[in-house]
VEXLO-715552 format. One record per residue (C-alpha): residue in three letters; x, y, z. Coordinates in nm, 2 decimals. Layout:
<atoms>
{atom "ALA" {X Y Z}}
...
</atoms>
This chain:
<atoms>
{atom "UNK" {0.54 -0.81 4.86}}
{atom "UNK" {0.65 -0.47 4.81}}
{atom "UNK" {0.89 -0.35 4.48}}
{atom "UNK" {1.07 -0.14 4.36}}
{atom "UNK" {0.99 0.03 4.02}}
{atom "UNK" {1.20 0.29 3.86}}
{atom "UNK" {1.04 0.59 3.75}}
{atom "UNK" {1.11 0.81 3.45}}
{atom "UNK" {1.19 1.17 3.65}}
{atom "UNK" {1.09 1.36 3.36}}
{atom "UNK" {0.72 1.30 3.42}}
{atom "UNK" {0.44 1.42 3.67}}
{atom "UNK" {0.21 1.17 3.83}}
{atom "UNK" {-0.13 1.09 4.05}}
{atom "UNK" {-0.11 0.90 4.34}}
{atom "UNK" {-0.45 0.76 4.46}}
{atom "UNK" {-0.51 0.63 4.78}}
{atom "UNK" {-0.87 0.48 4.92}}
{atom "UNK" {-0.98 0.39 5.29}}
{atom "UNK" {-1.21 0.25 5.39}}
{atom "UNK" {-1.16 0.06 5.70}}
{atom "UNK" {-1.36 0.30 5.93}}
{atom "UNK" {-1.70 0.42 6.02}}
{atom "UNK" {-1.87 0.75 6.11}}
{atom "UNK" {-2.18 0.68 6.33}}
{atom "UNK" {-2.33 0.32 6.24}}
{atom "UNK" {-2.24 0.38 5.86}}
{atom "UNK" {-1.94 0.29 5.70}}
{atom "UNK" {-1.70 0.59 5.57}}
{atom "UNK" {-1.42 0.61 5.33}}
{atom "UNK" {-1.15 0.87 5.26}}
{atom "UNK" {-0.98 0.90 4.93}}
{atom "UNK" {-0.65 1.10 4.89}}
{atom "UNK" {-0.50 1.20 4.58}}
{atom "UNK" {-0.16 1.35 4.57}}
{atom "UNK" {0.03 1.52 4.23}}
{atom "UNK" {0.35 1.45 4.20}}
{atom "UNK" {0.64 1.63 4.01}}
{atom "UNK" {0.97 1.40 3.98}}
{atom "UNK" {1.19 1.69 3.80}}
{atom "UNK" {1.09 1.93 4.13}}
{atom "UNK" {1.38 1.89 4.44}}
{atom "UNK" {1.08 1.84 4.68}}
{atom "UNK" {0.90 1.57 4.49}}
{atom "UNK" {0.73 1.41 4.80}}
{atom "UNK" {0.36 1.51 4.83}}
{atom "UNK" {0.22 1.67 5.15}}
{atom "UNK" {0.02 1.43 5.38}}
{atom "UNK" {-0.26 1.47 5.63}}
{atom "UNK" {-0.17 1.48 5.99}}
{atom "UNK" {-0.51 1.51 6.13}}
{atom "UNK" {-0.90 1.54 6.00}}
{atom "UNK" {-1.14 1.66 6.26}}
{atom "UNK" {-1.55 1.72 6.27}}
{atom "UNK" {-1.72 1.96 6.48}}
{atom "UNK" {-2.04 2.12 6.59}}
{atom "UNK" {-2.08 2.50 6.62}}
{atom "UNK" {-2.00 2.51 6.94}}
{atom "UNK" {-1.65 2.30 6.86}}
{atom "UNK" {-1.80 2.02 7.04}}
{atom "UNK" {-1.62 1.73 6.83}}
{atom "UNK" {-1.91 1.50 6.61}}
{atom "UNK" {-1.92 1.17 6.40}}
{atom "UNK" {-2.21 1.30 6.14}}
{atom "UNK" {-2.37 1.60 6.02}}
{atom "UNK" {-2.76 1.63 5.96}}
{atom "UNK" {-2.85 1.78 5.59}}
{atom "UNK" {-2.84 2.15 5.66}}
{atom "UNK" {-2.61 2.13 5.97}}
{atom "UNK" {-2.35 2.41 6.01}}
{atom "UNK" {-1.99 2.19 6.08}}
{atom "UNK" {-1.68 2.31 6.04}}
{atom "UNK" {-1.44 2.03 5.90}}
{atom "UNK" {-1.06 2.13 5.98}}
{atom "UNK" {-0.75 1.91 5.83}}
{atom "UNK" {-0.41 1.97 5.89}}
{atom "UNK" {-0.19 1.90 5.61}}
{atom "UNK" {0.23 1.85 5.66}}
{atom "UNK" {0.51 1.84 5.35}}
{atom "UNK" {0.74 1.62 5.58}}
{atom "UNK" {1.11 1.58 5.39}}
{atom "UNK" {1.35 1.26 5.53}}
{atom "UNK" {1.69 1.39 5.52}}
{atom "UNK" {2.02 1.21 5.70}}
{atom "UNK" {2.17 1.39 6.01}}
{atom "UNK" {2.50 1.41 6.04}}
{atom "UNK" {2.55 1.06 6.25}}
{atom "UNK" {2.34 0.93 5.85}}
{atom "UNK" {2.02 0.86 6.08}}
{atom "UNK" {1.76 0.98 5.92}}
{atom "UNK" {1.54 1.28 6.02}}
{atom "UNK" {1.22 1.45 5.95}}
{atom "UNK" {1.23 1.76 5.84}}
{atom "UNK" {0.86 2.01 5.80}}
{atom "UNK" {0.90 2.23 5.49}}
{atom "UNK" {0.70 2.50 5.38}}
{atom "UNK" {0.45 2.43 5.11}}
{atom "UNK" {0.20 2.65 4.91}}
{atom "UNK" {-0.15 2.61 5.13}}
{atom "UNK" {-0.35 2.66 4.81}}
{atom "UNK" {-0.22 2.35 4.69}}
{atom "UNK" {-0.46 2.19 4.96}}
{atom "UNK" {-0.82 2.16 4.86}}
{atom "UNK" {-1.15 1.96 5.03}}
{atom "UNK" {-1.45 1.77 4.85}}
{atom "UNK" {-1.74 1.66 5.01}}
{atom "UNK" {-2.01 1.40 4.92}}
{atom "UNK" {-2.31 1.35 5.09}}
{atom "UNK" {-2.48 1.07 5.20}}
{atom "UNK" {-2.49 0.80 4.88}}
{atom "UNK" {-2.48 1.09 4.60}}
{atom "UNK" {-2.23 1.09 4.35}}
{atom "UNK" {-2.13 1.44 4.33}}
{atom "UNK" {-1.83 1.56 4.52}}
{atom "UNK" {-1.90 1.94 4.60}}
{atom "UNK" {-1.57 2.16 4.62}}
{atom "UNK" {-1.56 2.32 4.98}}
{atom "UNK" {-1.42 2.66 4.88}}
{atom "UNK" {-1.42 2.89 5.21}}
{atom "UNK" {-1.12 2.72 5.37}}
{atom "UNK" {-0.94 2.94 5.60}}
{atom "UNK" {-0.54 2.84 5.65}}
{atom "UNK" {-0.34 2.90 5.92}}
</atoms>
């Protein structure tokens, strides 16, 4: 059952989200997103992903990555704003949002560490 709960605006907080209903290759994967949020900002609605996607050096899409692979991993990341049209049906608006705001951590394999992935090109 979902419920509303009022928030103070003056405050910033985390929002953690975990899943792990999928696989990559025969072993299970999981994802965890964590998004900062800012009530007192006028665009207090965190970006989301659109789209995650693995691939070879040749671009060849892939499910895994041998240790010591070259990949490239490339996300796509969206700040999507509802707002009402003029008929009060709502419509999604994309709004520009600082890229660097975006970053990537890796873990490999059953380690514990989470490595930064620095060399992120935007575009």
């Amino acid at each position: 059952m979902r419920q509303k709960v009022p928030l103070p605006s003056k405050y910033t907080y985390e929002l953690s989200s975990v899943e792990g209903e999928y696989s990559v290759g025969d072993k299970p994967g999981k994802a965890t997103y964590k998004a900062h949020v800012d009530l007192s900002l006028e665009d207090a609605n965190p970006p989301v992903f659109t789209s995650v996607r693995l691939a070879d050096e040749s671009g060849q899409p892939i499910d895994s990555i041998t240790s010591g692979e070259s990949a490239s991993l490339s996300f796509s990341v969206a700040d999507i704003q509802a707002v009402l049209d003029e008929n009060g049906f709502p419509r999604f608006d994309y709004q520009s949002m600082d890229q660097s705001s975006a970053q990537l951590f890796l873990r490999e394999g059953s380690s514990e560490t989470f490595r930064f992935l620095s060399n992120l090109r935007q575009g």
